[in-house]
C-alpha positions as CSV (number, residue, x, y, z in Angstrom):
1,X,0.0,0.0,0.0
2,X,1.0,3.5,-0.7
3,X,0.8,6.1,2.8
4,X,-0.2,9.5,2.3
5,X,-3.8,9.9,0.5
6,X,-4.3,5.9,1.1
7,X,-3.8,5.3,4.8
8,X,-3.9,8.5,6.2
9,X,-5.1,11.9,5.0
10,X,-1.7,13.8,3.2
11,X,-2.0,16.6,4.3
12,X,1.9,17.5,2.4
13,X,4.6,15.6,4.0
14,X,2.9,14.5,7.2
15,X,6.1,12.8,9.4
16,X,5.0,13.9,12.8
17,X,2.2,12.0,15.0
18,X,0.4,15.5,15.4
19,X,-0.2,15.4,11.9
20,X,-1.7,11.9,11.4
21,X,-5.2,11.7,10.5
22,X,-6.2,7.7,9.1
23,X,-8.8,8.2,6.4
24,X,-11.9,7.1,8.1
25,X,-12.2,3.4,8.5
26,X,-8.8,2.5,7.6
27,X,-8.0,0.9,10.4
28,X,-10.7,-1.7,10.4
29,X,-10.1,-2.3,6.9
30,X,-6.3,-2.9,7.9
31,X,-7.4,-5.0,10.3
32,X,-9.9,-7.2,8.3
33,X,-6.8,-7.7,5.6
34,X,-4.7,-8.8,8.9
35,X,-7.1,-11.1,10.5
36,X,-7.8,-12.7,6.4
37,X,-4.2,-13.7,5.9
38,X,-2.2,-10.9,4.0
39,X,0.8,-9.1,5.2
40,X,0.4,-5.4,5.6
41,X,3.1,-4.0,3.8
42,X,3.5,0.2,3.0
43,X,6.2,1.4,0.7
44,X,6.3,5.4,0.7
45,X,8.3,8.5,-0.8
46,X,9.5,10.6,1.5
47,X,11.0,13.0,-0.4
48,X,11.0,15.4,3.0
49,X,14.1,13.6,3.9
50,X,15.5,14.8,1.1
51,X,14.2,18.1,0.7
52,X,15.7,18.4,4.7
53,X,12.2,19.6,5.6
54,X,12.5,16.2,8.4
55,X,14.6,13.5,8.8
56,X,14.6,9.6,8.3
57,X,14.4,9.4,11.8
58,X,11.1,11.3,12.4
59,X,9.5,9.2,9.8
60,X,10.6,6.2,11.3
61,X,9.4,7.4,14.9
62,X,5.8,8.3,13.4
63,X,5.5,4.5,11.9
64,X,6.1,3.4,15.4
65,X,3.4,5.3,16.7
66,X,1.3,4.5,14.1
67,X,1.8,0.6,14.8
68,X,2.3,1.2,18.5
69,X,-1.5,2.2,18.2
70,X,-2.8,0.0,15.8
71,X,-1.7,-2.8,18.2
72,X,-2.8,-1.4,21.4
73,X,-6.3,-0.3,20.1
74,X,-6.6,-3.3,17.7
75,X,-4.6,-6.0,18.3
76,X,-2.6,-5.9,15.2
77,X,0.6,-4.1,13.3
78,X,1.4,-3.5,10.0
79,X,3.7,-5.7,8.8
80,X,6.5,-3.3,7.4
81,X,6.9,0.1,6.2
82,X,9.7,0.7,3.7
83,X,10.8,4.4,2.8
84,X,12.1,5.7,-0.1
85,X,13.6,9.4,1.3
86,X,15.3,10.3,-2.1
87,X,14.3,13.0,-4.7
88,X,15.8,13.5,-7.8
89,X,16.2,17.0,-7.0
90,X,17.3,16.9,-3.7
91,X,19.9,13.8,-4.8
92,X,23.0,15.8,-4.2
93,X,26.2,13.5,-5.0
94,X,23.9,10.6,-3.9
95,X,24.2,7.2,-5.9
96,X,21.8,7.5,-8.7
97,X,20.3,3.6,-8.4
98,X,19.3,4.9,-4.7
99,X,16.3,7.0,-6.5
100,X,15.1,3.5,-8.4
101,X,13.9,2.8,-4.6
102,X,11.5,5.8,-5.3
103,X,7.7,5.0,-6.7
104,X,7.1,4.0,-9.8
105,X,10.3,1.6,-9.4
106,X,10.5,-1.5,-8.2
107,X,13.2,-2.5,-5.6
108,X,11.6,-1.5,-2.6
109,X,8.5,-4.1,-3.7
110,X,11.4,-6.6,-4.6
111,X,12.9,-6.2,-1.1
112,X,9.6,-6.7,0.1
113,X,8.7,-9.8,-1.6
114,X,12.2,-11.6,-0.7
115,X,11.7,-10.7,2.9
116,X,8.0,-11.9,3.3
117,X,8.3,-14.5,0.2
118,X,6.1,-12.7,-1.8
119,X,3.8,-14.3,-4.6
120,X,3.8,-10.8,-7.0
121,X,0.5,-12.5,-8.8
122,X,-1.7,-12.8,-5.6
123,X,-0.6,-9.2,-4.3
124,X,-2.6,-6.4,-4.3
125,X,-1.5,-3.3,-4.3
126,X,-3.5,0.2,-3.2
127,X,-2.8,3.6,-4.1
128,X,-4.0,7.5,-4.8
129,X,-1.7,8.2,-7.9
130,X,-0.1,6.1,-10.7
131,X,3.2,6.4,-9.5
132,X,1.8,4.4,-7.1
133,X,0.3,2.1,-9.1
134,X,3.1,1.5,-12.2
135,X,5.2,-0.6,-10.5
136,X,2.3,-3.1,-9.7
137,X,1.4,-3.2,-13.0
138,X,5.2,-4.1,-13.7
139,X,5.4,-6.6,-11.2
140,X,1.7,-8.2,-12.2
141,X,0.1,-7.5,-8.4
142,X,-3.9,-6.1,-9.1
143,X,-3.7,-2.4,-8.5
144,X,-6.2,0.1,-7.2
145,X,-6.8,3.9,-6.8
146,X,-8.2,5.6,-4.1
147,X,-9.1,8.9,-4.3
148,X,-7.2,11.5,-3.0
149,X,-6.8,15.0,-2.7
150,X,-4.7,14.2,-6.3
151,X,-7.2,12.7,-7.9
152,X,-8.2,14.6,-11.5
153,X,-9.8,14.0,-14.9
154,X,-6.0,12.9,-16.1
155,X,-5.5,10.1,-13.0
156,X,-9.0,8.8,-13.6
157,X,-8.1,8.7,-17.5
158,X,-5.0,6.7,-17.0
159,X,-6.8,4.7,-14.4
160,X,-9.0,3.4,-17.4
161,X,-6.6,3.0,-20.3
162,X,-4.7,0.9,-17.9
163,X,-7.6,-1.0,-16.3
164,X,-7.2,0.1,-12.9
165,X,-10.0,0.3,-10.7
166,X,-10.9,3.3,-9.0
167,X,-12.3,3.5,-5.8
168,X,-13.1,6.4,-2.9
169,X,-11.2,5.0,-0.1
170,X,-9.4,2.1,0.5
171,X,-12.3,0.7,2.4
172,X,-14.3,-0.2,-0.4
173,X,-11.6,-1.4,-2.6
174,X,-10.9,-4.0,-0.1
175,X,-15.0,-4.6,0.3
176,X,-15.7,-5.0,-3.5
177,X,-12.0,-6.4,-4.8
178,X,-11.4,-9.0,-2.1
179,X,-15.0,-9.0,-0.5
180,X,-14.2,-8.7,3.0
């Protein structure tokens, strides 16, 4: 799953607890996907980190809290949250390869899916833009979009050349694709 605009309202480079607001009934939707079976797994830019508007260590510190209260007021955790800090920008005498980490590509899904032996064709993967959403369709998970505060004639467009379903919030994704 993508973070900002999926799991939580973005409201622009949210890193500090003060600032997170879950989109309404994600949490019970994460929790459903938990108790069914599937790992809970976010990858997220961070370009902040790059940008020096935060560090790596204040993101890291919100995603504890954030699972720090998903398991005390739920009983469950998300199952890992990999960060991609890097901008191509902000990428200052930085290894190039480091930004193919970033959404669209790939290598922070590959990581993923050696660590939790990840079967790419029974993934799913949720998003609110199609950077989100690319490397799925690279990697042959089923994608979806949410909508978000992104969300415009163009997104929807690509959603439908591509034949990627679009839905309001994660919620209902999860409801109607996987009928939980």
């Amino acid at each position: 799953m993508d973070r900002d605009g999926t799991l939580n309202i973005d409201h622009d480079f949210v890193h500090l607890k003060d600032e997170w607001n879950w989109i309404p009934g994600v949490p019970q939707t994460l929790k459903k996907l938990h108790d069914s079976g599937f790992k809970l797994i976010v990858v997220t830019n961070q370009s902040g980190i790059s940008r020096e508007r935060f560090t790596l260590e204040q993101v890291n510190a919100l995603h504890e809290w954030v699972n720090q209260k998903l398991f005390e007021d739920m009983g469950f955790m998300i199952d890992a949250l990999y960060i991609a800090p890097w901008h191509p920008d902000f990428h200052h005498d930085k290894d190039p390869a480091l930004l193919d980490e970033r959404k669209p590509g790939t290598v922070l899904f590959k990581k993923a899916a050696e660590r939790f032996n990840i079967d790419f064709s029974q993934s799913f993967m949720a998003g609110d833009k199609s950077s989100d959403i690319k490397p799925a369709l690279e990697l042959g998970m089923t994608p979806f979009l949410v909508k978000s505060r992104f969300t415009d004639d163009k997104l929807i467009d690509w959603a439908k050349r591509n034949n990627v379903a679009f839905f309001p919030t994660i919620n209902e994704a999860v409801d109607e694709v996987l009928g939980l």
